[in-house]
C-alpha positions in Angstrom: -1.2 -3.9 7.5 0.0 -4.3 3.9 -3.5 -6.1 3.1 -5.1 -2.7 4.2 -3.0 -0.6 2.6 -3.6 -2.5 -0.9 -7.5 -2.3 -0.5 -7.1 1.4 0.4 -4.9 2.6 -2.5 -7.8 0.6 -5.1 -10.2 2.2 -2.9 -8.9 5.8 -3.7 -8.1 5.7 -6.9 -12.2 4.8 -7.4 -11.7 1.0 -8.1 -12.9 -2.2 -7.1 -11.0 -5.7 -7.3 -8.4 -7.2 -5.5 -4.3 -6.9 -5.9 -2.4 -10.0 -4.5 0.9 -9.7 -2.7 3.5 -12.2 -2.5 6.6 -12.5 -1.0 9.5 -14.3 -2.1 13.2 -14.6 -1.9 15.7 -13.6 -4.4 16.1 -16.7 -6.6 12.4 -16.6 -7.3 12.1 -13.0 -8.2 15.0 -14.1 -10.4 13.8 -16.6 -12.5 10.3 -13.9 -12.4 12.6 -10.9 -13.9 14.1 -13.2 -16.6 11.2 -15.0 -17.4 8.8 -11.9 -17.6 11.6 -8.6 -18.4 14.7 -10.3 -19.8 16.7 -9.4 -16.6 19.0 -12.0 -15.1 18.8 -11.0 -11.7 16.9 -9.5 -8.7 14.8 -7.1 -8.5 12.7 -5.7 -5.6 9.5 -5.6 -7.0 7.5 -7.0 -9.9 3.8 -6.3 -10.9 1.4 -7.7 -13.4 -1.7 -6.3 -14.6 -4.7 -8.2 -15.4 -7.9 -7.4 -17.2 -10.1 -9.6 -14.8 -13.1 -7.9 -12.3 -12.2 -9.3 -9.6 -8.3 -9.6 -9.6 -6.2 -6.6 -11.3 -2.6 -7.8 -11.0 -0.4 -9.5 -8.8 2.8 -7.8 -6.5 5.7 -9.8 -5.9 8.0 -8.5 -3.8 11.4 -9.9 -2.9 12.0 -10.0 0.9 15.8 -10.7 0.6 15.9 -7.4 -1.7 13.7 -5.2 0.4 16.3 -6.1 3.4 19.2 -5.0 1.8 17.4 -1.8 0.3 16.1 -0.9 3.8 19.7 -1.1 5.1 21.1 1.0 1.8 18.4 4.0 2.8 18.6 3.7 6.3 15.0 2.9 6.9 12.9 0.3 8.5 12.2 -2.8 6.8 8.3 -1.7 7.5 9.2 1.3 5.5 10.6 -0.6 3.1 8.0 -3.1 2.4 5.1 -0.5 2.4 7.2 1.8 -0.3 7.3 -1.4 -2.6 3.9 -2.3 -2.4 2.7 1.0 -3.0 5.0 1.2 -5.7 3.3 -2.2 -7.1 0.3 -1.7 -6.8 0.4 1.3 -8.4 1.8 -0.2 -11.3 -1.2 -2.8 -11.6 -3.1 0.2 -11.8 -1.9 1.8 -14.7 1.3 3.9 -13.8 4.4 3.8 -14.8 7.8 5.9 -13.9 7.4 9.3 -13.6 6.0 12.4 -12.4 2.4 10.6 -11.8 4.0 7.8 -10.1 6.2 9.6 -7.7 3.0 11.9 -6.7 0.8 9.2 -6.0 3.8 7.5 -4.1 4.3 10.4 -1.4 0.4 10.4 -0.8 0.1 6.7 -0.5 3.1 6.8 1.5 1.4 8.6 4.6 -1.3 5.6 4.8 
């Protein structure tokens, strides 16, 4: 499901290439936010951007995060997990925080 919702947002926004999606538990996303932002400590989701044809970025996504989050909003983990990734991807594409962003969010969120 989260496969088909990454090829349909790259779709959409008139792309072609390929956004990878991993999942991982808290220490790793750790180490990722330090390494990558200069945070010491977990996030729920990190994206890279790449200049490559084929491959435009990578998602990682914290499971051990998403959990607690869906329990703090009172929605499914499902819920969860598709709001990160959409939030991910779209950041591989190009957007960052902000009116774009939380537009392109609610649409993608109804996929």
């Amino acid at each position: 499901m989260l496969e088909m919702l990454v090829r349909r947002i790259i779709k959409e926004e008139g792309l072609k290439g390929k956004v990878d999606v991993s999942l991982v538990d808290d220490d790793e996303i750790k180490k990722l936010n330090r390494k990558f932002r200069k945070k010491d400590r977990p996030t729920d989701v990190l994206a890279f951007s790449y200049d490559g044809d084929k491959l435009l970025g990578d998602v990682i996504i914290s499971r051990e995060t998403a959990r607690r989050n869906a329990r703090r909003f009172g929605v499914p983990l499902g819920s969860e997990m598709k709001r990160l990734v959409v939030h991910g991807v779209l950041h591989v594409l190009g957007y960052d925080h902000g009116r774009k962003m939380s537009h392109a969010e609610k649409i993608y969120a109804k996929f």
